[in-house]
N, C-alpha and C positions, 0 to 999 in steps of 0.2 A: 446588806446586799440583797436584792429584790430575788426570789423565786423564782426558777424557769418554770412555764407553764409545761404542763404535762401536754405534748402533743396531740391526744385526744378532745382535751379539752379545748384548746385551738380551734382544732377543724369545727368544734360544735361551735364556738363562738364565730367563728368565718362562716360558717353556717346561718347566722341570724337571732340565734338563740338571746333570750331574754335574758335578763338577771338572773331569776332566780334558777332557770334549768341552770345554768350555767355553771351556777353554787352547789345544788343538788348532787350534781353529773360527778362535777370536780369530789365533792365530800366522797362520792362512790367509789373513783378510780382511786384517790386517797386510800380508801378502807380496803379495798384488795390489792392494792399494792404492798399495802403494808402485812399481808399477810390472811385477812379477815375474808374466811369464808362463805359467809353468809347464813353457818348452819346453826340451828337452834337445836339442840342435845334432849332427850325427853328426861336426864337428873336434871335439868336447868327446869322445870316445869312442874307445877302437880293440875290435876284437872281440875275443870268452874263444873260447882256442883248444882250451884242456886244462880236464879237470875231473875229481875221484875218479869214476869208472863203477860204480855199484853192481851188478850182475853180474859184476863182478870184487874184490870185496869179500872178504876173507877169511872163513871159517864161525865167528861166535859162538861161545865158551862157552856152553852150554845154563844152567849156574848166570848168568852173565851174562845169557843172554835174561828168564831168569825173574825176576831183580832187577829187570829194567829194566820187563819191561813189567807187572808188580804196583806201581809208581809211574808207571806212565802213562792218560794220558786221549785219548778222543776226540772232537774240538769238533769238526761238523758247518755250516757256513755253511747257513741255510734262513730265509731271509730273502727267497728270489725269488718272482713270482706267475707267473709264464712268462705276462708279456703280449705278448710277439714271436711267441707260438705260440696267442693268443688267451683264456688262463685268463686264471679269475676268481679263483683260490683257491690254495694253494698249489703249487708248480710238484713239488716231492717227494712228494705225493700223485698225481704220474701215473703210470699204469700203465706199465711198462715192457718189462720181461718176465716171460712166463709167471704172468700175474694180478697182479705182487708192480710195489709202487709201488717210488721211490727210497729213502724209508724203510722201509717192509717190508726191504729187501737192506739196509739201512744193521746196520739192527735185529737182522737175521738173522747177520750178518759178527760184531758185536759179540757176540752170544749167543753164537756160536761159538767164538767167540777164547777166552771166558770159560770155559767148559767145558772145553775140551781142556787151557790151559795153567792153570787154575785162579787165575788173577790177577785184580783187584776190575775192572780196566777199564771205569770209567764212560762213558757216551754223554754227551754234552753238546751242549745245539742253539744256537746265535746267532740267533733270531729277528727276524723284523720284530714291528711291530703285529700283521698283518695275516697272519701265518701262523703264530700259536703255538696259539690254541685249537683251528686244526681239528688244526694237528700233533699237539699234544700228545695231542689224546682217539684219533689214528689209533695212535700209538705206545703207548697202551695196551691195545691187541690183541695185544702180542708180552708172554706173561707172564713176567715176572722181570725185565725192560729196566731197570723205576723202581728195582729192590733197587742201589741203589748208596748210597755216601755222600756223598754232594755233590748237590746239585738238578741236574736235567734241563738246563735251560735258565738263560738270560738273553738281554735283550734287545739290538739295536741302536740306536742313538739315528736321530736327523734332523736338518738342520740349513735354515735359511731360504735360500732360492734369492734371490740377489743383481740387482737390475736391474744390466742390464750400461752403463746411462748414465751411474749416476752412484754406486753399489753401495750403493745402500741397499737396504734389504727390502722384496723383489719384495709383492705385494699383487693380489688375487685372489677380487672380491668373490661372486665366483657362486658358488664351491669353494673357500674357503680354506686344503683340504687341499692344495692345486696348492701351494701356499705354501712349500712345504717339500721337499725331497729327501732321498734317502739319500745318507752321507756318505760313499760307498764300502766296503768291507771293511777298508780301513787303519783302521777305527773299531772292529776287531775288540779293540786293545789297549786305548784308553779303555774300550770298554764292559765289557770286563773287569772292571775296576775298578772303576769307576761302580757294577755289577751288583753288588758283593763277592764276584765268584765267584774270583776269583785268587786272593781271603783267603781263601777256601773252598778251593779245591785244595789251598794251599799246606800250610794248617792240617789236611788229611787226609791230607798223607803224600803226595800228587802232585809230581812233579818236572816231566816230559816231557810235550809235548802233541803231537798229531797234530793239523796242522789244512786240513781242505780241501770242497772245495763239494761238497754233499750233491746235485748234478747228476752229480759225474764217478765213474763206476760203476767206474772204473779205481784209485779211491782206496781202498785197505784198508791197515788198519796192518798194516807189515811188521814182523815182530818180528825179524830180522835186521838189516834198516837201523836199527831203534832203537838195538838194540845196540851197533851201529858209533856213532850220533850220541850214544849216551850216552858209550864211551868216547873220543870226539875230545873233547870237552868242549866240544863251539863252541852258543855262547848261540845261534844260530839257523843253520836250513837249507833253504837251499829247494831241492825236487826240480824242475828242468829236463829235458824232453826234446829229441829233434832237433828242428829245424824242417824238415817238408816244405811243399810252396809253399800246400797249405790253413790251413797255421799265419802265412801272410803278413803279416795285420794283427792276429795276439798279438803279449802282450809279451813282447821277448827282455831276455835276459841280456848286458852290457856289462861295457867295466872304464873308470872316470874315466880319462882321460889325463892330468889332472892329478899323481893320486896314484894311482894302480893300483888302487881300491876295486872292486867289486862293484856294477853298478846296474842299478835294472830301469825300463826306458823304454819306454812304453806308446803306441798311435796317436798317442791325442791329444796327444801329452806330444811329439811329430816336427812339427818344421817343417812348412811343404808343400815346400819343396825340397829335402826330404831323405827325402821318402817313397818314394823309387827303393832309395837304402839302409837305409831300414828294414825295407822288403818284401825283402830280397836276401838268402834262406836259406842263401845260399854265405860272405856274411859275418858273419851275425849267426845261427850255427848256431844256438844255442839258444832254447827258449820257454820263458816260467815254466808249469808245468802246474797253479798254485796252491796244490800243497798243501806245504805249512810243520810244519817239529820244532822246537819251542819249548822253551828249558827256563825252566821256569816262576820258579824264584828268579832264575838272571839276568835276566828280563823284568821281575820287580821291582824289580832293584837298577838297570836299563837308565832306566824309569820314575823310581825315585827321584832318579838323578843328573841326568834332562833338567826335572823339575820335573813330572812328572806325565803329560807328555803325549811320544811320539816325536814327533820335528820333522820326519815324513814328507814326500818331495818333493810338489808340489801339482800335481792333474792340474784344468784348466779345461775345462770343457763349458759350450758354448753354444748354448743351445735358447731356446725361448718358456717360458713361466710356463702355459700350458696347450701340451701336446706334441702334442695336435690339433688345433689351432688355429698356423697357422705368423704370421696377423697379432697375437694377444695378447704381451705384452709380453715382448722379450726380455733374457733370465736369463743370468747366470753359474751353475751348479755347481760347488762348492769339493770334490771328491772326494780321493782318495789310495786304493793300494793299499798293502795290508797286506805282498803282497811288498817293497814299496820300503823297507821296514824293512833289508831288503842292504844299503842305498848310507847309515844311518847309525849299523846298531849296531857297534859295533869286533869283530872275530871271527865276522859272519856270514860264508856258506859256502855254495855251491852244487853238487849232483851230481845225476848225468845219470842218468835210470832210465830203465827200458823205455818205448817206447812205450802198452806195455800197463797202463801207472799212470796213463793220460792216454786216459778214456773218455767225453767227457762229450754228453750230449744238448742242445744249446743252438738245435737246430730240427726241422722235422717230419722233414728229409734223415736227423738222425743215428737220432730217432726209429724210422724205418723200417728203417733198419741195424742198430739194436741189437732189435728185434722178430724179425727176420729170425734164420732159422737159421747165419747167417754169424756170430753170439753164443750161447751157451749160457753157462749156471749150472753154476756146481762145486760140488763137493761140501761145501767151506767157502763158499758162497753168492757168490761170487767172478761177477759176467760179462764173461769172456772170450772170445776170437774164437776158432771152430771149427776143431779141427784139419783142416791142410789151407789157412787162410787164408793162411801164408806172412807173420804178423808186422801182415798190411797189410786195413784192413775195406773195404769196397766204397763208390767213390767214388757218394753220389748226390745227382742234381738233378733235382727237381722244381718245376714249375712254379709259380713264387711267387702265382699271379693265384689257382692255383687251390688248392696245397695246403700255403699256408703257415700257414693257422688250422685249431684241429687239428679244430673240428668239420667241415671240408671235406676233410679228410684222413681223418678216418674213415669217413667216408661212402664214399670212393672206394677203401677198403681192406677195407671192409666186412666181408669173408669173412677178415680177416687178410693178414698180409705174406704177400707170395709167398716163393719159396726166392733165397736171395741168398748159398748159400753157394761155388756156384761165379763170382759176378758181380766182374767189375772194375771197369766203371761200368755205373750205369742213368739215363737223361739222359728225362724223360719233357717233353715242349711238347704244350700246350694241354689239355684237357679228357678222362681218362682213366681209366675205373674199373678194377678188377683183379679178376679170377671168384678164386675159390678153387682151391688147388694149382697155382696159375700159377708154373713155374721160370725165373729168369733167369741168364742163363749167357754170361760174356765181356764183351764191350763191348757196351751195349745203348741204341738211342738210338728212342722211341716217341713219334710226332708227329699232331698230329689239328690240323689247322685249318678243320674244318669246323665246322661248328652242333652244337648238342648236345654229347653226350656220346659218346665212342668205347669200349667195352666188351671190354676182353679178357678171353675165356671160362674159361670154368674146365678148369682142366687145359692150360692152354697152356705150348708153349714156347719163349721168346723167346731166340736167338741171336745172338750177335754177335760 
């Protein structure tokens, strides 16, 4: 007698959903139904002590780099709306530096790669809903981007947000888009497929992919690392860097104590009593910096042998069915990251890159760091931190009440970031605009608890 489908899974399939989300979704509601938390315990684990260091890499065959990266691609995550920093529209159409949004430099890195080593290197975007049309018509201001052979884009899927009482399908009559979440990034491999854009690479001559969040400015394909990850032969890579103590609640890099595998454990994915050592960058050096070297036929044949779908570990989030509303009804989220592919393709592999591969803007703090002349653009459109920074960008904290949306951040930056190329921290509390050619230099900590607004003038210089 046939199986009643789980009703969640239903609506996802009346939904449209592909094969393999379908498989994915279902394997998930499966694994917390049956009990499976999601949580990874720190006795399940000891810490990665050693890893290949790509700065000590040996130098490519130039014939090598050029084979590799004329069958390589760049898939882009842009799927985000930066609603933590108060957008309405896509989070890679913010301006960044020097006029140019996160696509603009995506656009511009790729154009360039293209030119100099003369290889097809297509752009490739992972969209939401919700960020492809403005993307797409922004990235047709960079002329020659679309000449490639394989299409632009493909989408991300959704998946139904679960009551957490009794895990059926959350419901949500005012907004019924509330109904739905995104299924993580680990939805990266399904949507592939799904999309037919994997048969599209594959079928064009693509082997290699580069893949990582169209936020982290620190993300360019390196044409040296390819090389190396094309001659290791290992079906997946993920680049790690150190953890300093701001890296406290990403996710690092483990090995099962079980069997010595490779895994990547996430906040939510930690006990609460084990949140001591997972915050403790002394043992768990490393953070995943997100971005990923796929080879694309193994991720097929990876695909073909699991039945379609990776049987990635499951991260649980539990929130309300409206996230502004803390009394509407509370939800499960069935997510997974695309990193946690480490802990079950046989032959994935981890190495350690610079910090400087690891730039990403995820509030108005880094915002204002990377605006700042403590960053500058290179000449292959690259933004890196100003000579002189010492490896390390300027810690800052601003006052969340006041400028953690960014149109309140603009407003009080008005004239532009100040200078931040000598700064080690700038800590600003309470309500605080910034004149024009304001330098801050050393430790800097700027406090106003008075009414209004406190105005530092133009041309000041703040020392610490």
């Amino acid at each position: 007698m046939a199986s009643v489908e789980h009703p969640a899974v239903a609506k996802l399939r009346a939904d449209g959903a592909g094969a393999p989300a379908v498989q994915a979704f279902t394997r998930a509601v499966d694994r917390i139904a049956a009990g499976e938390t999601g949580l990874i315990t720190e006795r399940e684990l000891d810490p990665v002590t050693e890893l290949p260091d790509a700065e000590a890499l040996p130098p490519a065959a130039p014939d090598a780099v050029a084979a590799a990266l004329d069958r390589a691609v760049v898939i882009k995550l842009n799927g985000g709306l930066g609603t933590s920093m108060g957008l309405t529209g896509p989070k890679a159409l913010l301006e960044v530096k020097e006029g140019r949004t996160f696509l603009d430099l995506i656009a511009e890195q790729v154009l360039h790669l293209r030119a100099r080593t003369g290889a097809r290197l297509p752009l490739v975007l992972m969209h939401s809903f919700a960020t492809r049309e403005p993307s797409l018509a922004a990235l047709a201001a960079h002329p020659g981007i679309a000449e490639q052979d394989v299409p632009q884009d493909f989408l991300q899927g959704r998946v139904p947000k679960l009551r957490a009482e009794d895990l059926e399908p959350a419901e949500h009559a005012p907004d019924p888009a509330l109904e739905w979440a995104p299924p993580g990034h680990g939805d990266l491999y399904a949507s592939l497929v799904s999309s037919g854009m994997l048969a599209a690479l594959l079928d064009a001559g693509y082997r290699h992919a580069f893949v990582s969040n169209a936020d982290n400015l620190g993300a360019v394909l390196d044409p040296e690392l390819l090389a190396w990850f094309v001659a290791e032969k290992t079906p997946f890579l993920m680049e790690v860097a150190d953890r300093a103590p701001a890296d406290r609640k990403g996710g690092h890099l483990a090995r099962r104590r079980d069997g010595g595998g490779l895994v990547l454990r996430e906040l939510a994915q930690a006990p609460d009593a084990d949140l001591g050592s997972f915050q403790d960058t002394g043992r768990h050096r490393f953070f995943n910096t997100n971005s990923l070297w796929i080879d694309l036929p193994a991720l097929e044949e990876a695909l073909r042998v699991s039945g379609g779908a990776l049987d990635l570990p499951l991260i649980v989030n539990r929130k309300t069915v409206d996230p502004k509303d803390p009394d509407s009804t509370p939800v499960l989220q069935l997510e997974s990251a695309m990193g946690a592919a480490i802990d079950v393709w046989p032959g994935a592999e981890a190495i350690r890159v610079p910090r400087a591969r690891y730039a990403p803007v995820k509030t108005t703090n880094d915002l204002l760091a990377v605006r700042s002349d403590a960053f500058e653009v290179t000449e292959d459109h690259r933004v890196t931190l100003a000579a002189g920074r010492d490896g390390a960008p300027p810690l800052i904290d601003l006052d969340a009440e006041h400028y953690k949306l960014l149109g309140a951040f603009e407003e009080r930056f008005a004239a532009g970031a100040p200078s931040l190329v000598g700064c080690d921290t700038l800590e600003v509390v309470g309500d605080v605009g910034f004149g024009a050619g304001v330098v801050v230099e050393g430790r800097v900590r700027v406090v106003h608890e008075g009414p209004g607004r406190r105005e530092i003038a133009d041309g000041s210089q703040l020392h610490g």
